[in-house]
N, C-alpha and C positions, 0 to 999 in steps of 0.2 A: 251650135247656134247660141249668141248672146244672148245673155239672160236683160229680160226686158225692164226696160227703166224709163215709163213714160212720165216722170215728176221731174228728172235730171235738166229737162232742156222749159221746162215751164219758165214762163213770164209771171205767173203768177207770183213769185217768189224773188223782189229783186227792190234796192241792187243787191248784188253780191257780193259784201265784204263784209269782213269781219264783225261781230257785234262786240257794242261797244262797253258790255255790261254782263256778269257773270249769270245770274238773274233774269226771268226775262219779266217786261213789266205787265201785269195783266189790270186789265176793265173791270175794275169790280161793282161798277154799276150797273153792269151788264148781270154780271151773276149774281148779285144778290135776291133777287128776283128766282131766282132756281131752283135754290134748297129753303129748306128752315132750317139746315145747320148754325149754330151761335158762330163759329169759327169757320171764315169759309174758304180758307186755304190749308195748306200744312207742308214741312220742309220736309225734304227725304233725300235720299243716296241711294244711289247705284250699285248694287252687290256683285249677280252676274245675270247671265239667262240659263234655263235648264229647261228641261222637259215633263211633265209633270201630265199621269195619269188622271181623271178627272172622270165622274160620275156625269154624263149630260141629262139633266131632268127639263130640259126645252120641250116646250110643250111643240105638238107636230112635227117633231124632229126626226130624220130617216135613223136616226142611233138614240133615243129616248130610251134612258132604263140603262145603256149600255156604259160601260168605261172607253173610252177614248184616251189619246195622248194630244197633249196641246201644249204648245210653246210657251212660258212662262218666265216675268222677271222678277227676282228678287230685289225687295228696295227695302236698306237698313230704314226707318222712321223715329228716332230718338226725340224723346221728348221735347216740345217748345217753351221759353217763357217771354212775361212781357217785359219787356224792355223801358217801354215808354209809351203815353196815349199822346195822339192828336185831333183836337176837337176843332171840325172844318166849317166853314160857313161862306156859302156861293165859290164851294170849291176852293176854298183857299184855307191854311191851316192860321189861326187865328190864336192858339196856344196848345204848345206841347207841356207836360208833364212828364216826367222820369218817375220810374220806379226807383222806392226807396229802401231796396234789400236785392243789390244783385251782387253775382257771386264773387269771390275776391280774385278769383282766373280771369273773370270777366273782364277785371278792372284793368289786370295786365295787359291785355289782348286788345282793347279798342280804346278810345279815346272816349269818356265818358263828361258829360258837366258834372258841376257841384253837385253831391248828394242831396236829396230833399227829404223833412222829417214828414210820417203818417202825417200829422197835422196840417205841412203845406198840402199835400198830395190831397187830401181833401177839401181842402178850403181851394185849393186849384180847381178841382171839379164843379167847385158849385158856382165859384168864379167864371168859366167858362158855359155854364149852364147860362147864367143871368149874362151874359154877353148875346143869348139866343143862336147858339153854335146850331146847326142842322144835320151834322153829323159827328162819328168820330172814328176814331180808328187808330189801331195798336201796331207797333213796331215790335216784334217779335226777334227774337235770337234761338238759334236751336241749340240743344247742347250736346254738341257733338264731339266736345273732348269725352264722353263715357265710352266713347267708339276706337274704334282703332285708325278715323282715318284722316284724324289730323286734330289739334286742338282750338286753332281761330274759328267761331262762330259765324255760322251766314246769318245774315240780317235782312229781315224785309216786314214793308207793311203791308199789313192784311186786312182785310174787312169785315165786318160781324154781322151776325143779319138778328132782324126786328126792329124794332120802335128805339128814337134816343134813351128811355129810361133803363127799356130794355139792355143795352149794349151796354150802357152805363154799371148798372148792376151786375151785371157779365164779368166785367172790369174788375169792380172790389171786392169779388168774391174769389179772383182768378188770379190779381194785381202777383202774388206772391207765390203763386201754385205753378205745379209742370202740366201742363197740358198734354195730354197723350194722343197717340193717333186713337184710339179708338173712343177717344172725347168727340172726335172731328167726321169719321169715316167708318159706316159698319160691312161687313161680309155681304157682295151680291151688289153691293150698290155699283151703279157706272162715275167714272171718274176721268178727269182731262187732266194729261202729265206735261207740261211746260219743261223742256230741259233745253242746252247746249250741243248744240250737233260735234262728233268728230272731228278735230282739224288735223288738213291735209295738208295747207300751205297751197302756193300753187300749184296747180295742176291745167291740165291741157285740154284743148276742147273733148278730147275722145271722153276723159275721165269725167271732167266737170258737167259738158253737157249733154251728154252720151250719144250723139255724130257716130257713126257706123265708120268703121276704116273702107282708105280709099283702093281700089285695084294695085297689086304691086307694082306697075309698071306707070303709076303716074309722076306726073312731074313735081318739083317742089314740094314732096311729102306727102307723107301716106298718113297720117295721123293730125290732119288738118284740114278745115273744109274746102271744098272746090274752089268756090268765089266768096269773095266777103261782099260783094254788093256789085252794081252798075258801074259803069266806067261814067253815065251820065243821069241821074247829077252824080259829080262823083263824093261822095259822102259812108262813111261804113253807119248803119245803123243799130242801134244796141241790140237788135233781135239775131246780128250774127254770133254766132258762136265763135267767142274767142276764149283764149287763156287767161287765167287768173285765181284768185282767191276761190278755194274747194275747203269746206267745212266750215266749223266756228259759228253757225247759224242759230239761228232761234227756231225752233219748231216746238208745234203743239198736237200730242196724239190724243184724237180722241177717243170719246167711249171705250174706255177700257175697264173691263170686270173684275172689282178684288174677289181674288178663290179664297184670302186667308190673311186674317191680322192675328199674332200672338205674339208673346215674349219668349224670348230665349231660354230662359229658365223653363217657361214650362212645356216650350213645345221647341226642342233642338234639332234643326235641321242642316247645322255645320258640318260639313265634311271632316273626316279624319284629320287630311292635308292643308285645313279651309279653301276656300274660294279662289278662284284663278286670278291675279292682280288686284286682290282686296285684303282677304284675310278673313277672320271669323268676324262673324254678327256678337253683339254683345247686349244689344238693347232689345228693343220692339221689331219685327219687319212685319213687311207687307207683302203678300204674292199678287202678282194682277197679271192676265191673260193677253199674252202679246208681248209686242217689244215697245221702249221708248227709246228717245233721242240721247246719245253722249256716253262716253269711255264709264268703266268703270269708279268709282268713287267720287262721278260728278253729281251734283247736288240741284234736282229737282222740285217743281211746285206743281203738287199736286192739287186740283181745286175741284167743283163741281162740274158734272157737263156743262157745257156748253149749248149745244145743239144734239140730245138725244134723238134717237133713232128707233123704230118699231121693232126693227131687227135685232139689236142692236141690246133692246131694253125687254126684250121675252126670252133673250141668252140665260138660260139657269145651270150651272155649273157645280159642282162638289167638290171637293177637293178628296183624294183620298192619299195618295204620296207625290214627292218628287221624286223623280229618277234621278 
């Protein structure tokens, strides 16, 4: 019997081509409302998935008290820093600022503006204040040369949560600092991972929008649907299932449970061989219960929920090893 795939042939998820952006872009006015995290996103990587035994302390649970095995992913999380602020006003960025001490890899790797000295970099701030900016928000880079999985940094902007002074202060005390995952994200909390689906390239209605095959004995093809539509009017409508672009999408999993954030130094959990089309961890990871979107060594935004769940958020979990 086929293994069931009721999301393949969804409307809900369309069109279906390629995305146009590595990254995907999220609402952070939506989430900042969510957490009191200062930082309310963070960049991560793809390690593998494994299986990993687990302590379940969920309360009413038919296995409370017991060890279970539960699916789990590894995501490398190397440190972030700030790049540059942008201070916004009715939604519009009104003045950017660069950081004035970033790294000399850095400088290689992207195209940067003129450096600015401490002195402008604050005198910008207070310039932007007395302009009565309403918000602001940082351009972030990970630093993902410490890694093994490539040296160009991903870039994006993130949002801070509290009051303008608040965020502000955030800023200059952070302007020059690495920010860690466990600055951003603690053990047990729920989390929504934004990544990069697979890409397939084209593929066929069977594949793309999961149509059952036809009897061997029919006409014009066995791996295509019966009719595309009426003879009157005659028109095919986007609801049939044709061939085309399979993968490359944007998808967002939510409510997923970190089992475990540590560093590599002090808690090793590289394989002898390392990891299967990654290599070894080198930095910070992260365990979180389940799977997310996209290949191996693709590059993830991890943020707050979204939309928690009763279920969902009385999940208590332990971690005790990876298999």
């Amino acid at each position: 019997m086929p293994a069931s795939k009721p999301r393949d042939g969804s409307l809900q998820y369309w069109p279906r081509k390629r995305a146009s952006r590595i990254l995907s872009r999220v609402n952070w006015d939506i989430l900042k409302d969510k957490t009191e995290n200062k930082v309310l996103g963070f960049l991560c990587y793809k390690v593998n998935m494994r299986s990993a035994v687990v302590k379940d302390n969920t309360a009413d649970s038919l296995t409370k008290g017991k060890n279970i095995v539960v699916p789990v992913t590894i995501l490398e999380a190397p440190a972030i820093k700030i790049l540059s602020v942008r201070f916004y006003k009715n939604s519009h960025v009104i003045k950017e600022i660069q950081n004035d001490n970033l790294d000399k890899e850095l400088k290689r790797k992207i195209k940067i503006p003129k450096e600015k000295t401490k002195l402008e970099l604050e005198k910008g701030i207070e310039d932007a204040k007395s302009k009565n900016a309403d918000d602001v928000r940082i351009l972030i880079y990970s630093t993902v040369r410490k890694t093994s999985i490539k040296k160009t940094p991903d870039m994006i902007e993130i949002a801070l949560g509290g009051n303008l002074d608040e965020k502000i202060n955030f800023i200059k005390e952070n302007i020059n600092k690495e920010i860690s995952i466990n600055d951003v994200f603690k053990i047990s909390q729920l989390i929504d991972a934004r990544g990069l689906t697979k890409a397939f390239g084209t593929a066929g209605p069977v594949k793309r929008m999961g149509i059952s095959l036809k009897a061997h004995k029919s006409e014009k093809g066995v791996r295509r649907p019966g009719s595309l539509g009426a003879w009157k009017p005659s028109h095919t409508t986007f609801r049939a299932p044709m061939s085309g672009q399979h993968g490359y999408f944007h998808r967002t999993t939510s409510n997923l449970n970190i089992l475990d954030i540590a560093k590599i130094e002090q808690k090793n959990i590289n394989p002898k061989e390392g990891f299967e089309h990654f290599g070894n961890i080198k930095t910070e990871y992260i365990v979180i219960k389940g799977n997310v979107a996209g290949p191996e060594k693709s590059c993830l935004i991890l943020t707050s929920p979204l939309r928690e769940t009763k279920k969902s958020k009385k999940k208590n979990y332990q971690l005790v090893k990876i298999v």
